[in-house]
C-alpha positions in Angstrom: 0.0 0.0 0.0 2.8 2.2 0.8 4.2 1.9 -2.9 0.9 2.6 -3.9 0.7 6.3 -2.2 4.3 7.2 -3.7 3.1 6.7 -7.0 -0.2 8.6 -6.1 1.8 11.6 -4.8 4.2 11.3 -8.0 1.2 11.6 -10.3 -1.0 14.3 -8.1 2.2 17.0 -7.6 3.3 16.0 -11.3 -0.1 16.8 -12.7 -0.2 20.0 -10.5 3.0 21.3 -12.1 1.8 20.3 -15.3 -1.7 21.6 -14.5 0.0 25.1 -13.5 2.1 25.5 -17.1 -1.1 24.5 -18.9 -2.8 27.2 -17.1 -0.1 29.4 -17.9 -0.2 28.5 -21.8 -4.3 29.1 -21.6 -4.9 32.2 -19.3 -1.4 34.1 -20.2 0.1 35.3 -23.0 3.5 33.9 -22.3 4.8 31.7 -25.1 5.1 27.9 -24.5 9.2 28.5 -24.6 8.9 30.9 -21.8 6.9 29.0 -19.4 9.3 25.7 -20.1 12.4 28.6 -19.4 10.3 30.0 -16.2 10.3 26.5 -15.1 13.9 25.3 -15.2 14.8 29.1 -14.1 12.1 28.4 -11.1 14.0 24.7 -10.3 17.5 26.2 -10.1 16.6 29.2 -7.8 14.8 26.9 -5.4 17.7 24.3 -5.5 20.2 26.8 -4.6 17.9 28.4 -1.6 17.6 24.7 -0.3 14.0 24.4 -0.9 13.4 22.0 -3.7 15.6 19.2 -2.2 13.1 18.7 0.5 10.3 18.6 -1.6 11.6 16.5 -4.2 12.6 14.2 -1.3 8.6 14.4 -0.4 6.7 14.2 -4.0 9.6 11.8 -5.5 9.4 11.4 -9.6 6.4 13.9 -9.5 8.8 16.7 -8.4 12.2 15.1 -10.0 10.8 14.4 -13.3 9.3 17.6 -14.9 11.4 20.8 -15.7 11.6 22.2 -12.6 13.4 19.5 -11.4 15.7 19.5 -13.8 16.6 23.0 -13.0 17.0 21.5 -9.5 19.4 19.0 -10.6 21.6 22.0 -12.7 22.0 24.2 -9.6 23.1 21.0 -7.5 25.8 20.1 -10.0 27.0 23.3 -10.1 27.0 23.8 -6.1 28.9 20.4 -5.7 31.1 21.3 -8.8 32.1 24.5 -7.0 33.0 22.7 -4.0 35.0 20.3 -5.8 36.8 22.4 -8.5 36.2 26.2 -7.6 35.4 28.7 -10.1 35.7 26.5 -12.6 33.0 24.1 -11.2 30.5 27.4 -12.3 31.1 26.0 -16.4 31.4 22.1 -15.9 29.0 21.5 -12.7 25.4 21.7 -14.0 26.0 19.5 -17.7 28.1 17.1 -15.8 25.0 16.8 -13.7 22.5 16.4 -16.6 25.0 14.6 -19.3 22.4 11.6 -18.7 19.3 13.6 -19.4 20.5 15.6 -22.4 22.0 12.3 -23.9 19.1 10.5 -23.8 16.8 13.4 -25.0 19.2 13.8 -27.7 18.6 10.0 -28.5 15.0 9.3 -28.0 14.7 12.4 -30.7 17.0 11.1 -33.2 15.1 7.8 -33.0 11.7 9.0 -33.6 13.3 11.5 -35.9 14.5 8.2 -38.0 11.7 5.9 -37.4 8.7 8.7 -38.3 8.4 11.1 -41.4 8.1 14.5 -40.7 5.8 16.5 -42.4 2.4 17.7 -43.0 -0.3 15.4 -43.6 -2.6 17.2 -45.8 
């Protein structure tokens, strides 16, 4: 049962962030781009005030898993990085951090790029 309420709060605090951006997109006239940008912006300044850690900790793959948590995981390579390597740490922290992510967004969309045909269907 206890596996069962992680995935619950995964999907209820994921949906909310989702929930938020398509809110955003509706009621705004912010661009897509921007809101995706606002996000990651948002995930970095609460990782490096401390406040997203906790809360990732709490809503799991609902909090770690959209774009704010990425942002999250950017300002915590770069802290660690900083610590490690000084200055330098600034430049190499957050994409060692995210080499994972990027890679396999950068596979997944040559994949579907090769196995589907762009264009219009009309």
């Amino acid at each position: 049962m206890d596996i069962f309420m992680d995935y619950l709060k995964a999907f209820i605090i994921g949906g909310a962030l989702c929930a938020v951006g398509q809110i955003l997109i509706d009621k705004t006239r912010l661009t897509p781009a921007r809101i995706l940008t606002f996000y990651v912006v948002a995930g970095v300044f609460l990782g490096a005030i401390g406040v997203y850690e906790p809360f990732a900790e709490w809503a799991g793959a609902g909090a770690t898993v959209p774009l704010t948590g990425f942002g999250n995981l950017l300002a915590r390579g770069v802290r660690e990085a900083v610590a490690e390597k000084g200055a330098l740490g600034a430049f190499t922290g957050g994409l060692s951090s995210t080499a994972a992510g990027i890679c396999a967004a950068g596979f997944f969309a040559l994949l579907i790029a090769l196995l589907f045909k762009p264009g219009d269907k009309n």
